[in-house]
C-alpha positions as CSV (number, residue, x, y, z in Angstrom):
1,X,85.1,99.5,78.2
2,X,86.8,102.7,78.9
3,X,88.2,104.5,81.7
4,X,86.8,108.8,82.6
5,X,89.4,110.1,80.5
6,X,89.1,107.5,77.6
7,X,91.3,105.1,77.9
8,X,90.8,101.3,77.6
9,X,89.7,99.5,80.2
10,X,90.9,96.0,80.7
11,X,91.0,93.3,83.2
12,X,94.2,93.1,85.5
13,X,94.7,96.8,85.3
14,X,95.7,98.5,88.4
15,X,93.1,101.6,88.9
16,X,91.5,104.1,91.4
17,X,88.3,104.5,91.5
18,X,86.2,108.3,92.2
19,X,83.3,109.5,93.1
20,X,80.5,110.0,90.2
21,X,80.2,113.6,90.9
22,X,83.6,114.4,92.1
23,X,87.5,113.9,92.6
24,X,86.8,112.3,96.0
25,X,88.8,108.8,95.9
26,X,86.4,105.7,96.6
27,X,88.2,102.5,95.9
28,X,91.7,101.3,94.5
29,X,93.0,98.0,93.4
30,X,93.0,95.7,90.5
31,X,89.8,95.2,87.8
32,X,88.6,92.0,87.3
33,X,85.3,90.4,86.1
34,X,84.8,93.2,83.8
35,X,82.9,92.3,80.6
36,X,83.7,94.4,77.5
37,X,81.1,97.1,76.2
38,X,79.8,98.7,79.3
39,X,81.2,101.4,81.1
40,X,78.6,101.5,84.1
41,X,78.7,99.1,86.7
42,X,80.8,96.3,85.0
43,X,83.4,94.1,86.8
44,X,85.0,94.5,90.7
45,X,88.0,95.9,92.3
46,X,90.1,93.7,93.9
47,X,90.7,93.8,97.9
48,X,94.0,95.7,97.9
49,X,91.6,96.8,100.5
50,X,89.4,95.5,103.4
51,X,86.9,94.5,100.8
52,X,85.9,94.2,96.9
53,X,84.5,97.4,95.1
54,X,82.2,97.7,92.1
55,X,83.5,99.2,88.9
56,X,82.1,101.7,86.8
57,X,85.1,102.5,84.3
58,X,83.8,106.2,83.9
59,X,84.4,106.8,87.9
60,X,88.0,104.9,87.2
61,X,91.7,105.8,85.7
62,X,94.4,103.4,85.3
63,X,97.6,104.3,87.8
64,X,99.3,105.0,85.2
65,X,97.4,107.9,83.8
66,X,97.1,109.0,87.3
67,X,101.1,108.5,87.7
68,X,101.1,111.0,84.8
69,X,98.4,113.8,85.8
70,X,100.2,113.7,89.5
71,X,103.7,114.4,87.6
72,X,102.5,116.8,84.6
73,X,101.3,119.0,88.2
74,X,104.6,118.5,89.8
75,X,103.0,115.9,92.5
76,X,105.0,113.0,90.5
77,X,107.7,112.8,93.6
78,X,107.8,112.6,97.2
79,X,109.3,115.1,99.5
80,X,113.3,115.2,99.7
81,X,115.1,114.8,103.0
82,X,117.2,117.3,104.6
């Protein structure tokens, strides 16, 4: 099971989920249920939400790979105070 950009996927990881077709966020929380060696429709997102999600891993990245795309941009920090 792996993740859009490649990474392993495993259960108890903390992820966001996209759209298929685009950057649009859909879903975040932490995978469970998902059954090695499918990518597509495989295991849930837990309600760190009003609801659970399906998970496809290739609409998914783990927060920390997203932690590092929002730094490597120069997003990685919030606003300073005056």
């Amino acid at each position: 099971m792996h993740y859009r950009n490649g990474r392993e996927a495993k259960n108890g990881d903390k992820v966001v989920q996209f759209q298929m077709d685009g950057p649009v966020l859909t879903a975040v929380g932490v995978l469970y249920d998902a059954t090695p060696g499918n990518d597509y429709c495989n295991g849930n997102i837990a309600p760190t939400q009003p609801q659970p999600t399906g998970a496809c891993m290739c609409d998914c990245l783990h927060v920390d790979d997203l932690a590092a795309i929002l730094k490597e941009k120069g997003l990685g920090k919030g606003a300073t105070g005056k």
